[in-house]
Backbone as a printed PyTorch tensor [residue, N CA C, xyz], in Angstrom:
tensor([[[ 56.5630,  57.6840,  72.5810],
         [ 57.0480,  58.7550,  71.7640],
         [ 55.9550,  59.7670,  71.5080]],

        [[ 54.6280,  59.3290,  71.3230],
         [ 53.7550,  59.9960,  70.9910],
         [ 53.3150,  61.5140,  72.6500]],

        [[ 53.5000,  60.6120,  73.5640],
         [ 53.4910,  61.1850,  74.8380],
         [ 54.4900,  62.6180,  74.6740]],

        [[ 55.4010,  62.0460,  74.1020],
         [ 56.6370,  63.1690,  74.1010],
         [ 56.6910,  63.9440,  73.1470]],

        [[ 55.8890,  63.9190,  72.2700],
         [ 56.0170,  65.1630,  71.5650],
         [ 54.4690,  66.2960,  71.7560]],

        [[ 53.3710,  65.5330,  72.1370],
         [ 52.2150,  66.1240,  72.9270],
         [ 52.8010,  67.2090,  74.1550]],

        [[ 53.5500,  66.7630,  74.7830],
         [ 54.4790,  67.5050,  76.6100],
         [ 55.6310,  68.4180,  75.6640]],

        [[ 55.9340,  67.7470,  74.7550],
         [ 57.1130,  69.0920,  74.5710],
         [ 56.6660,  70.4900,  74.3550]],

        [[ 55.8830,  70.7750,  73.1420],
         [ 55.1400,  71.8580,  72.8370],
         [ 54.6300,  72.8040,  74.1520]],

        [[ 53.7950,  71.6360,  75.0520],
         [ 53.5090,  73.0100,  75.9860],
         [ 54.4050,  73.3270,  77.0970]],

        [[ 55.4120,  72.3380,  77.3590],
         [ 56.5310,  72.4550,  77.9100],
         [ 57.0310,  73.8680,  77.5570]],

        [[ 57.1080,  74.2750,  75.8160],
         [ 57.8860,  75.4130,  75.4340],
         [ 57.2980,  76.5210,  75.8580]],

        [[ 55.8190,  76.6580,  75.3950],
         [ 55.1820,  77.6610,  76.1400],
         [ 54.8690,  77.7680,  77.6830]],

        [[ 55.1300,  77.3620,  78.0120],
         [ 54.9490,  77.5660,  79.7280],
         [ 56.4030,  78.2120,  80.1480]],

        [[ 57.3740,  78.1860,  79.3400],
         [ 58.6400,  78.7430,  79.8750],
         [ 58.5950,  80.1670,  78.7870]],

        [[ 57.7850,  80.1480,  77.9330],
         [ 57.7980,  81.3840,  77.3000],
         [ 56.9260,  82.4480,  78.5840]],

        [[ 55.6020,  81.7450,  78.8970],
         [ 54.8090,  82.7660,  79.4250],
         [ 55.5960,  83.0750,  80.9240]],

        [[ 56.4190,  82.0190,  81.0710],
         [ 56.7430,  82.8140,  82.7530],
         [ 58.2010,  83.5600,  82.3180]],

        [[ 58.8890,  82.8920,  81.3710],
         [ 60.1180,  84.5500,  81.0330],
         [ 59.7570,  85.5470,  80.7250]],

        [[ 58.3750,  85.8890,  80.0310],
         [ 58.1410,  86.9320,  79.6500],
         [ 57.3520,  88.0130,  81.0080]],

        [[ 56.3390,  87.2530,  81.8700],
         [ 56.4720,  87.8640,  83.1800],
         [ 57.4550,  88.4810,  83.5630]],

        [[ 58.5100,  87.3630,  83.9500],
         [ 59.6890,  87.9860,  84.6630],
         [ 60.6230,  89.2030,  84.2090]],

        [[ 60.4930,  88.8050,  82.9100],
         [ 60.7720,  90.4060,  82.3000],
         [ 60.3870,  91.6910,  82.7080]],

        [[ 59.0050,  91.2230,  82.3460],
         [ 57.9920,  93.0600,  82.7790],
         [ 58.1650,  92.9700,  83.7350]],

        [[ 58.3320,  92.6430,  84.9800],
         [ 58.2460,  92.3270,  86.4180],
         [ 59.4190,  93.4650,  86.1300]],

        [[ 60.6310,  92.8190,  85.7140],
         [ 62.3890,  93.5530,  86.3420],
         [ 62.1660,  94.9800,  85.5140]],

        [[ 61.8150,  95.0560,  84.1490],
         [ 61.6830,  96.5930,  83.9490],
         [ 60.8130,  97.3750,  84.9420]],

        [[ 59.6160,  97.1760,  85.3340],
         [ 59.1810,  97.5150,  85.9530],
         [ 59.6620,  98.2680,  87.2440]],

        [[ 60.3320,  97.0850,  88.2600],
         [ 61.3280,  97.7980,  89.0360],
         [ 62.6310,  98.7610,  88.4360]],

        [[ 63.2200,  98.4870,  87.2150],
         [ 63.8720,  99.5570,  87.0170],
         [ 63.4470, 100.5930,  86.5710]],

        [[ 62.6640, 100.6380,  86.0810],
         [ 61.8890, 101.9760,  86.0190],
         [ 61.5900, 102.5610,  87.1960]],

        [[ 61.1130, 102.1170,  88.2620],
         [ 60.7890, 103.1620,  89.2240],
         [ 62.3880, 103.6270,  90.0290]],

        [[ 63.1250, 102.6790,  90.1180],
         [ 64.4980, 103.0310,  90.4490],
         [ 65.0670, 104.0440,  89.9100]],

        [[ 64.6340, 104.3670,  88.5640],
         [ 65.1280, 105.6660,  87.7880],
         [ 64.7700, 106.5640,  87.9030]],

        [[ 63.2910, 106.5840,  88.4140],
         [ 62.2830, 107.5610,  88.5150],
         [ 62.7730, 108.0340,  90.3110]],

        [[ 62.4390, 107.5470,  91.1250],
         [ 63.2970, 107.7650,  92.5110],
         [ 64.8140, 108.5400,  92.5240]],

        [[ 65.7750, 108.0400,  91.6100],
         [ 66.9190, 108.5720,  91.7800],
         [ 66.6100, 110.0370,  91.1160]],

        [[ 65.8210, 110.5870,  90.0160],
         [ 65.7970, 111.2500,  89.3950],
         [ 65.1540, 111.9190,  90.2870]],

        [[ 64.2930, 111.5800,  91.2760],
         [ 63.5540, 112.7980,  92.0210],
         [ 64.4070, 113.2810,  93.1860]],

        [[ 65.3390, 112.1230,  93.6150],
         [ 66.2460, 112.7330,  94.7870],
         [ 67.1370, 113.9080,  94.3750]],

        [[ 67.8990, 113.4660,  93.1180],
         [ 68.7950, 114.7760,  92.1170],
         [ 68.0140, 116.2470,  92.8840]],

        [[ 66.2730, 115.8420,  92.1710],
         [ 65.6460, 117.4590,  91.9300],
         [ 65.8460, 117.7620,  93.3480]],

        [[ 65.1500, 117.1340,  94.0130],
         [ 65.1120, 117.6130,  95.8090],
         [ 66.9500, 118.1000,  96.3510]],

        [[ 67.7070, 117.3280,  96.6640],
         [ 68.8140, 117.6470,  96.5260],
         [ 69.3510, 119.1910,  96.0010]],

        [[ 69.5330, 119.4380,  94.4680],
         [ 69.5640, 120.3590,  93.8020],
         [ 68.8040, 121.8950,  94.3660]],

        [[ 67.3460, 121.5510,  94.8390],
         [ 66.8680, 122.6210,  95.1730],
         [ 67.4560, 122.9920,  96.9320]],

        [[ 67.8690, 122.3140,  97.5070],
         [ 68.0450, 122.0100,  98.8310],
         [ 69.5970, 122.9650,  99.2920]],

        [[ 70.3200, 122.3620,  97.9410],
         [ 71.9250, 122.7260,  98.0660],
         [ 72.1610, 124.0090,  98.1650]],

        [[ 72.4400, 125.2020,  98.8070],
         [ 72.5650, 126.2240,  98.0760],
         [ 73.7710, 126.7640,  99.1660]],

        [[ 74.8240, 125.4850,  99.8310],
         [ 75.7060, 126.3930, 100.4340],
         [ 76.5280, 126.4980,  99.5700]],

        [[ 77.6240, 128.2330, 100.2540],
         [ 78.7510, 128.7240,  99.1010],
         [ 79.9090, 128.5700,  99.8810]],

        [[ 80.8240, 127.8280,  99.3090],
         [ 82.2020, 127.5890,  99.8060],
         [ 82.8540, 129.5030,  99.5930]],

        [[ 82.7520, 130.1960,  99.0940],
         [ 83.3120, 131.6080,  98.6040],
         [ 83.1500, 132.4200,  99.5230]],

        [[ 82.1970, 132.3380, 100.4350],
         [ 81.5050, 133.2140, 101.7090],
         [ 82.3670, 133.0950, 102.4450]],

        [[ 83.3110, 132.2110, 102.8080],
         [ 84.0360, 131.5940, 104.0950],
         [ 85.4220, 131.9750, 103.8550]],

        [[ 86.3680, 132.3700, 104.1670],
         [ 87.6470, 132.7060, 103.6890],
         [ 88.3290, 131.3840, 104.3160]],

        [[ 89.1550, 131.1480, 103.5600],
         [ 90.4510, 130.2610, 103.6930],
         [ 91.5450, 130.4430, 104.5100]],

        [[ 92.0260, 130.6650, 106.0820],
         [ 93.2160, 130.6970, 106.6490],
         [ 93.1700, 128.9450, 107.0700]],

        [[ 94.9510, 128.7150, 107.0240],
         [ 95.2390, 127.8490, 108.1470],
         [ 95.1290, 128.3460, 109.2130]],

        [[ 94.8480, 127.4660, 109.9250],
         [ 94.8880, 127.6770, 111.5440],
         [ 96.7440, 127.7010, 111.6500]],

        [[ 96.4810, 128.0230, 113.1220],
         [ 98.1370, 127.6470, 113.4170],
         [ 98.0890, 126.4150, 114.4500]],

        [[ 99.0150, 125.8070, 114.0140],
         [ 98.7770, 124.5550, 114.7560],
         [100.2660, 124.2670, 115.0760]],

        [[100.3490, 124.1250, 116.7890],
         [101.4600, 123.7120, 117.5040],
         [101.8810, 122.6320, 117.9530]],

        [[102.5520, 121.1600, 117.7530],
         [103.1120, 120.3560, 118.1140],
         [103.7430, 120.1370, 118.8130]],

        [[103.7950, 119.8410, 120.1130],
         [104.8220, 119.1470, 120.9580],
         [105.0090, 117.8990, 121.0370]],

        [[106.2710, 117.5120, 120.9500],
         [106.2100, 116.1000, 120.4870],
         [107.6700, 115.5420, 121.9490]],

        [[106.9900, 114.6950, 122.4310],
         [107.8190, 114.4810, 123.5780],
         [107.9180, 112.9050, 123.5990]],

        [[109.4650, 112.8890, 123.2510],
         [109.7230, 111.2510, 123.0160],
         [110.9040, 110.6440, 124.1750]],

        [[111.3190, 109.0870, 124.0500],
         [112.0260, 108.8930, 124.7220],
         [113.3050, 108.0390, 123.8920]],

        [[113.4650, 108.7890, 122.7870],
         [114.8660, 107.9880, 121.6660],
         [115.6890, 108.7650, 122.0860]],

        [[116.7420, 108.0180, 122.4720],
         [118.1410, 108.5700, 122.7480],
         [119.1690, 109.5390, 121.2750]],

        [[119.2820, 110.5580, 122.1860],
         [119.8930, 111.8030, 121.3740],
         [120.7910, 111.1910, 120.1100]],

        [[121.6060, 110.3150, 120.1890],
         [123.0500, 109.9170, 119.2950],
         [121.7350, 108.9330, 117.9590]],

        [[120.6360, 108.3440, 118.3300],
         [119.7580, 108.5280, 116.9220],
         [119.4300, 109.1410, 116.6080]],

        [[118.8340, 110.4780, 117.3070],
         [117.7830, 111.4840, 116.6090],
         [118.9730, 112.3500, 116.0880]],

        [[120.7280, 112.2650, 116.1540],
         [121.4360, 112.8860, 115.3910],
         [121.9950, 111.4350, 114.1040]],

        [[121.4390, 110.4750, 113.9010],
         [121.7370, 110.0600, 113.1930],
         [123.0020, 109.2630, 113.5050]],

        [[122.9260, 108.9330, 115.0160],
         [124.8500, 108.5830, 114.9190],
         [124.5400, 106.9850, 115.4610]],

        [[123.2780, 106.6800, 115.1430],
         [122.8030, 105.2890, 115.5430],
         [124.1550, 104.0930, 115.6680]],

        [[124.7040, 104.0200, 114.7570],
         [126.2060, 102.7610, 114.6690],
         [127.3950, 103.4470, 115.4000]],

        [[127.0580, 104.6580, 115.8410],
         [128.3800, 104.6400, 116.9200],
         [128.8600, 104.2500, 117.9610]],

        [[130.1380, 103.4580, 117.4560],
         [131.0300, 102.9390, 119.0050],
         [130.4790, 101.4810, 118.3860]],

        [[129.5610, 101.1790, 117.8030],
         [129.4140,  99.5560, 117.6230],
         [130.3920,  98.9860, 116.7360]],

        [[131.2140,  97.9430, 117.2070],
         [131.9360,  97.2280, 116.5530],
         [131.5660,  96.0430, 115.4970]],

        [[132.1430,  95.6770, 114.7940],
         [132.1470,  95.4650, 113.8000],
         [133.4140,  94.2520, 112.8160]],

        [[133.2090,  93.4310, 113.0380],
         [134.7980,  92.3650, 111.7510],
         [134.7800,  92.6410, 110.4480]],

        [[135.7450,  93.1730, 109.9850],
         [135.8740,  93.6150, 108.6390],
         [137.6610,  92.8060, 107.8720]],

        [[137.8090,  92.9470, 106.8440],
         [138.8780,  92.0560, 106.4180],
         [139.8360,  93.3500, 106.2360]],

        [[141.1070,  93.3860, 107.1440],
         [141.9550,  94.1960, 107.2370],
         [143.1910,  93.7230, 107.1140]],

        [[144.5920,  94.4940, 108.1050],
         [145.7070,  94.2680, 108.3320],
         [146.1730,  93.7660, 109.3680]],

        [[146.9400,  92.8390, 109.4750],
         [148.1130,  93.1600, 110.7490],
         [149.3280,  92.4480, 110.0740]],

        [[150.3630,  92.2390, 111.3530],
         [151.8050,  92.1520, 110.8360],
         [152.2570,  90.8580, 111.4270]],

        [[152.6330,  89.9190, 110.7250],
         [152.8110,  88.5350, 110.9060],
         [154.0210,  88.5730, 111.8430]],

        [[154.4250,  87.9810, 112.5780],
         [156.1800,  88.4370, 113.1270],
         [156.6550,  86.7970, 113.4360]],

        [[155.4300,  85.8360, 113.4800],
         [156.0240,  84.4230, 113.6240],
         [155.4080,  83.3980, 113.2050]],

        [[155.8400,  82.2830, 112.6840],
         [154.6010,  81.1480, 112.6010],
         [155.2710,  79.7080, 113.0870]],

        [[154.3270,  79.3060, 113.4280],
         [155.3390,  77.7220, 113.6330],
         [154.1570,  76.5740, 114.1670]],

        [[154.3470,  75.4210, 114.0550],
         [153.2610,  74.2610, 114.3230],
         [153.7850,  74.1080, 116.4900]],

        [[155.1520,  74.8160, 116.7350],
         [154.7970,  73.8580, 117.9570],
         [154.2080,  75.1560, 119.2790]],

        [[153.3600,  75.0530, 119.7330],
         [152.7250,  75.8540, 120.6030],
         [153.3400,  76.2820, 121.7390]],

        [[154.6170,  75.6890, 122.2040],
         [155.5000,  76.5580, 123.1010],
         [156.2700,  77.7830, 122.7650]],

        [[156.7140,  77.3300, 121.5410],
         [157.5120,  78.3030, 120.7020],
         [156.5680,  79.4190, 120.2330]],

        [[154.9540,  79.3360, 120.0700],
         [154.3140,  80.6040, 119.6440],
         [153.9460,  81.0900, 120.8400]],

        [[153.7390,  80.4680, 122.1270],
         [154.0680,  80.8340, 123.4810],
         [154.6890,  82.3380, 123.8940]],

        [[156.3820,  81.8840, 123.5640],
         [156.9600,  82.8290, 123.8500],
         [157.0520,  83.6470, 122.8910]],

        [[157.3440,  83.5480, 121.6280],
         [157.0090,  84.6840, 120.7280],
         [155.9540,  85.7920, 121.3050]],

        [[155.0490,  85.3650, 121.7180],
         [154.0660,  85.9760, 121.7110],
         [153.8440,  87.1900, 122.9690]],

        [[154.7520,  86.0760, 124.4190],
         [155.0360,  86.9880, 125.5170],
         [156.3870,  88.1960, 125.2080]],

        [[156.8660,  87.8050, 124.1690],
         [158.4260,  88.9110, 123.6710],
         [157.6270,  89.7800, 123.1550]],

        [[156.5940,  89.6970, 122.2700],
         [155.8020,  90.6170, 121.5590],
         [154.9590,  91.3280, 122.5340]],

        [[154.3620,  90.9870, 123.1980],
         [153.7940,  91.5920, 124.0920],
         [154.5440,  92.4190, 125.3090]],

        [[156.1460,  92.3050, 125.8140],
         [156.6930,  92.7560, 126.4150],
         [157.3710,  94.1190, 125.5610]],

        [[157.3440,  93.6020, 123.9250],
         [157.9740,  94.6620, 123.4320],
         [156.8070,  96.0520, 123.1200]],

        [[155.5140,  95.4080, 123.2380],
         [154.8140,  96.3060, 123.0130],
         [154.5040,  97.7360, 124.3030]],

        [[154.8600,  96.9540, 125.3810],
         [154.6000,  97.6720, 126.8250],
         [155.8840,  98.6980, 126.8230]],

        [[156.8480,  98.4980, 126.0050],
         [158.0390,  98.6770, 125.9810],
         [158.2720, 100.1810, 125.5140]],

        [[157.6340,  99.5830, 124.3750],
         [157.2270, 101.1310, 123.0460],
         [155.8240, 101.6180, 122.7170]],

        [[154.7390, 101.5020, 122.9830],
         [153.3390, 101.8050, 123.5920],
         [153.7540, 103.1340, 123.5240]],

        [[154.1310, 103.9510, 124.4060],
         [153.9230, 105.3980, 124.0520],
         [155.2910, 106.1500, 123.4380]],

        [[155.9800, 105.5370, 122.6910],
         [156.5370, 106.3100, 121.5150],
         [155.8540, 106.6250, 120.6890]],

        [[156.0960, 107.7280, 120.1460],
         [156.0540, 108.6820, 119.2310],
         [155.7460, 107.5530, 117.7310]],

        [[156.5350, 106.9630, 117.6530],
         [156.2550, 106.4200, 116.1950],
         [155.3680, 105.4200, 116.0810]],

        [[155.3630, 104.8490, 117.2420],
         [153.9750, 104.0870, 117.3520],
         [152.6720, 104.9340, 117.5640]],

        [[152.4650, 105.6330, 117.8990],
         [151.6550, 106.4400, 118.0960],
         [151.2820, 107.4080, 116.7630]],

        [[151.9870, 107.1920, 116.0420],
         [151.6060, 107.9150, 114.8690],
         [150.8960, 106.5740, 114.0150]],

        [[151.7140, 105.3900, 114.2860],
         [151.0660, 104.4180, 113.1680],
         [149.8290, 103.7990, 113.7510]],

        [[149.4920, 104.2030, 114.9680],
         [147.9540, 103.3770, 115.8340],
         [146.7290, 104.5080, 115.6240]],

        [[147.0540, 105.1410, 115.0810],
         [145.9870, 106.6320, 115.2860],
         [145.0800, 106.4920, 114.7930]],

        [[144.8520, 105.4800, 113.8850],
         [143.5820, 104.9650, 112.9740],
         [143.6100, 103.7850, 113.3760]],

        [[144.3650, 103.1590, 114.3660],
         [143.9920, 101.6820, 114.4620],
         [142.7790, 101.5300, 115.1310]],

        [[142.2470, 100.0540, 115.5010],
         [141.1350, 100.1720, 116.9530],
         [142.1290,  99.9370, 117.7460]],

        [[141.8460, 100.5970, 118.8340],
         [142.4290, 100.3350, 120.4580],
         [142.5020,  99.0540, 120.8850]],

        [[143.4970,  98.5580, 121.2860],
         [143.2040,  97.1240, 122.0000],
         [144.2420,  96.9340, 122.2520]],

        [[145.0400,  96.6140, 123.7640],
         [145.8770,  96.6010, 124.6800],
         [146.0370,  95.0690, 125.0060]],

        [[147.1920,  94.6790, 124.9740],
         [148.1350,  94.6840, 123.9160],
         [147.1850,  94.5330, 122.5470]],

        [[147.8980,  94.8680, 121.7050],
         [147.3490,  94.3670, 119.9060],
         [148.4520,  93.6230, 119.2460]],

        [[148.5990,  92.5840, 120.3940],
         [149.2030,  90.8670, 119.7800],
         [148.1510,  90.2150, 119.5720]],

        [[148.4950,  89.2830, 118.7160],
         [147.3270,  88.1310, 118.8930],
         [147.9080,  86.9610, 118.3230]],

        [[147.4890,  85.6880, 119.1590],
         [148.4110,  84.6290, 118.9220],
         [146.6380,  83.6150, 118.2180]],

        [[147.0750,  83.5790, 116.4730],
         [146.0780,  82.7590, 116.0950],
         [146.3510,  81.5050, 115.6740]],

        [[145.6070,  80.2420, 116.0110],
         [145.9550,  79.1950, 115.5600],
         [144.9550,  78.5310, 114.0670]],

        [[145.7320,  78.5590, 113.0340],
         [144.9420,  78.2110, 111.8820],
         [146.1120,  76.9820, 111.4040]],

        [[145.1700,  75.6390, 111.6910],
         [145.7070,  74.3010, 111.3460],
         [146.7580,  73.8970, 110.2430]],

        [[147.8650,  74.2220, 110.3410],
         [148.3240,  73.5020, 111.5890],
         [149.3430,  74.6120, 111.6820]],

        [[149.3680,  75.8330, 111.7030],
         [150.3340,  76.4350, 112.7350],
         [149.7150,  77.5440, 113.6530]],

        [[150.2810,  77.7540, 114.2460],
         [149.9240,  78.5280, 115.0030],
         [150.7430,  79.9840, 114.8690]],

        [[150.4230,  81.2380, 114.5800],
         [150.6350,  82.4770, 114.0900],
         [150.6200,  83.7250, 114.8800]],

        [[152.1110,  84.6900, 115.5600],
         [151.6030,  85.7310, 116.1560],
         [151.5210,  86.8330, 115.1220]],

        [[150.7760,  87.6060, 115.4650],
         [150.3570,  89.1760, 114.6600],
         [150.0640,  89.9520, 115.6670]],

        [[150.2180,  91.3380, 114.9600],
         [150.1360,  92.9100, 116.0240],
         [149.7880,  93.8270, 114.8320]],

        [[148.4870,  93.9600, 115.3250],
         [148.1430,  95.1280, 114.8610],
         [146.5790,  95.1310, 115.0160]],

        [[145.7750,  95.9080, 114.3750],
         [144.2400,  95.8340, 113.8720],
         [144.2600,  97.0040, 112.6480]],

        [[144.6080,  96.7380, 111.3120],
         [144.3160,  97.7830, 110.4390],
         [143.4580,  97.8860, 110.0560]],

        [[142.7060,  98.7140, 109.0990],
         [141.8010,  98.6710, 107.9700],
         [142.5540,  99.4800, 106.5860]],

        [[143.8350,  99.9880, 106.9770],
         [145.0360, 100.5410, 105.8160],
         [145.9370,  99.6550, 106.0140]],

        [[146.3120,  99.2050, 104.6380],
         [147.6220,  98.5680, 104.0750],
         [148.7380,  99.5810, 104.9190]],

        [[148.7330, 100.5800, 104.5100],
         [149.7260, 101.4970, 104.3760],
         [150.0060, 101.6590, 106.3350]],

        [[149.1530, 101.4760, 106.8410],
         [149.6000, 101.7590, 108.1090],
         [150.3080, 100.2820, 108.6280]],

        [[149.8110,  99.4130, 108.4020],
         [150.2700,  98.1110, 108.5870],
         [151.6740,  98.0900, 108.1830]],

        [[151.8990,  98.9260, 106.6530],
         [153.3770,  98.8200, 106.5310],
         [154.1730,  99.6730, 107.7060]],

        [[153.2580, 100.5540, 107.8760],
         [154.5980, 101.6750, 108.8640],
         [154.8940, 100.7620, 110.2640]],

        [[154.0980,  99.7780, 110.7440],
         [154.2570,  98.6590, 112.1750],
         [154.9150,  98.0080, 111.4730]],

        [[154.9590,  97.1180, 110.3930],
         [155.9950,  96.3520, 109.6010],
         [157.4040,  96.5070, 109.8910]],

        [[157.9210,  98.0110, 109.4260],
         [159.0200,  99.0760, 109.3880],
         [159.7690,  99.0620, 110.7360]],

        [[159.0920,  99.2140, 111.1500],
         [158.9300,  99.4120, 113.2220],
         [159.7780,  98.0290, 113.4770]],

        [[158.7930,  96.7920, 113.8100],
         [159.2150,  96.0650, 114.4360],
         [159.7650,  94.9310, 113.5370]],

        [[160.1740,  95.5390, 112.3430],
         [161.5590,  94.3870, 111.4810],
         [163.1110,  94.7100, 112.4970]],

        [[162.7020,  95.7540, 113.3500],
         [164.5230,  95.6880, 114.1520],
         [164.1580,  94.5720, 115.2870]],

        [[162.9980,  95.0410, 115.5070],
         [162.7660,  93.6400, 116.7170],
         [162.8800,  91.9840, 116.0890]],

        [[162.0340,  91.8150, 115.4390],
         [161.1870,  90.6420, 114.6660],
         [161.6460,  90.7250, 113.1510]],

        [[162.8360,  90.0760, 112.6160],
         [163.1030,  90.6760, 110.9310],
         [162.3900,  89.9410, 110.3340]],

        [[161.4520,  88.8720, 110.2780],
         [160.9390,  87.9330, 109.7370],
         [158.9830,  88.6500, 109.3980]],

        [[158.9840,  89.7480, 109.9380],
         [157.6280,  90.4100, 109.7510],
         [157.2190,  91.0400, 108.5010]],

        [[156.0880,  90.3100, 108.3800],
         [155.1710,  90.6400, 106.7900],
         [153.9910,  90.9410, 107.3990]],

        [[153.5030,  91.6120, 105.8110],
         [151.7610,  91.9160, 106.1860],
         [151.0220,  91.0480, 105.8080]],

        [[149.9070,  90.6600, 106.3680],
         [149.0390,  89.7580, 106.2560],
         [147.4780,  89.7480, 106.7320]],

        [[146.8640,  89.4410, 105.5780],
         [145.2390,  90.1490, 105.1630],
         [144.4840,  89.0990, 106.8600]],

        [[143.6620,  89.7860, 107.4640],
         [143.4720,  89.2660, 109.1020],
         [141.9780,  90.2560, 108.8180]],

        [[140.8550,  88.9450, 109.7310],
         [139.7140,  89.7770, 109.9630],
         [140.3890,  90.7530, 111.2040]],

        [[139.5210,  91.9140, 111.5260],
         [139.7810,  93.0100, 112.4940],
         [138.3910,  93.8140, 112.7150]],

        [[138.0740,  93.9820, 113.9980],
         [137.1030,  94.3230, 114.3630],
         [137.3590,  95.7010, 114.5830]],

        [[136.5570,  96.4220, 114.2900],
         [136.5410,  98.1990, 113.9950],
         [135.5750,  98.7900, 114.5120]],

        [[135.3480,  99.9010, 115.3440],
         [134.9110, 100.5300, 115.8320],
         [134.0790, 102.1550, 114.8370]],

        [[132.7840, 101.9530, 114.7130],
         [132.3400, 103.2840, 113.8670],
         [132.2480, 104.5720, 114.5160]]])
C-alpha cells in the first residue's frame, strides 16, 4: 500500500506535464493556420480585380437537332392505340343449358343468324361502338352450364338495342354482365 500511494502522486503529474505540452503544441498549430488563411484572403483580395459589368450578357443562340427513332403514334401520345384490353361489359344471353349438344346447335343457329343480318341497317347501328369480332357469338362454359351470348358491349344501353333485335329470333334473351375485350 505504501508503494501505491508513493507511484500515484507522480503518476498525476506526469499526465499533467504531457497534457499540458500537448496543448501548446495544438494552439500553436492553430495559430499559424489562422495566420496562413488570413494571408491568402490579403493576397487573393489584392489579386481579384476582374469585373463581371465589362462583359455584356447575350444568350447565344443555340440550335438542336434532335434525331430519334420512337415511332410517331407515341410522340403523338396515342401510345395504347389499337391495344386491347378485358374490361367487365355486355352481351346478350340467348341460351343456357348443362348438355353440350344442345349449346352446340344453339350456337351454329346463332351464328347462321348472324351471317344472315350482319349488314342490316339495325344491326349496324347497334355494333358501331361494339369491338369487331366476326361472328360475335360466343359459346361459354361456366360449371355446370354451358351459355351462348352475342355481343361485346361496354353500354348497357346498346346491349339492350341487340336484346330488342334478336327476342324475334331467340325470345328467351337477356342481358348479362360478360368480361369483353375492347379495343382503345
Amino acid at each position: 500500500m505504501a508503494l501505491a500511494a508513493r507511484i500515484a502522486p507522480a503518476f498525476c503529474i506526469c499526465l499533467l506535464l504531457l497534457g499540458g505540452c500537448v496543448s501548446i503544441e495544438r494552439v500553436s498549430d492553430e495559430e499559424d493556420a489562422t495566420e496562413e488563411a488570413a494571408e491568402a484572403a490579403r493576397v487573393l483580395a489584392e489579386v481579384e480585380t476582374f469585373d463581371v459589368d465589362q462583359y455584356p450578357l447575350e444568350r447565344p443562340e443555340r440550335v438542336v437537332d434532335i434525331t430519334h427513332r420512337v415511332p410517331e403514334r407515341l410522340m403523338e401520345v396515342r401510345a395504347g392505340a389499337g391495344v386491347e384490353r378485358t374490361v367487365e361489359g355486355y352481351r346478350v344471353q340467348i341460351f343456357s343449358t348443362d348438355d353440350r349438344r344442345a349449346a352446340d346447335e344453339v350456337y351454329t343457329e346463332a351464328e347462321a343468324w348472324w351471317a344472315s343480318h350482319r349488314e342490316s341497317d339495325e344491326l349496324r347501328e347497334v355494333f358501331e361502338d361494339a369491338v369487331p369480332e366476326e361472328p360475335p357469338v360466343h359459346l361459354i362454359y361456366r360449371q355446370p352450364l354451358y351459355r351462348v351470348r352475342v355481343g361485346n358491349f361496354t353500354s348497357q344501353e346498346r346491349a339492350r338495342q341487340l336484346m330488342q333485335v334478336l327476342r324475334n329470333e331467340f325470345s328467351d334473351a337477356f342481358i348479362a354482365r360478360s368480361p369483353v375485350t375492347v379495343q382503345q
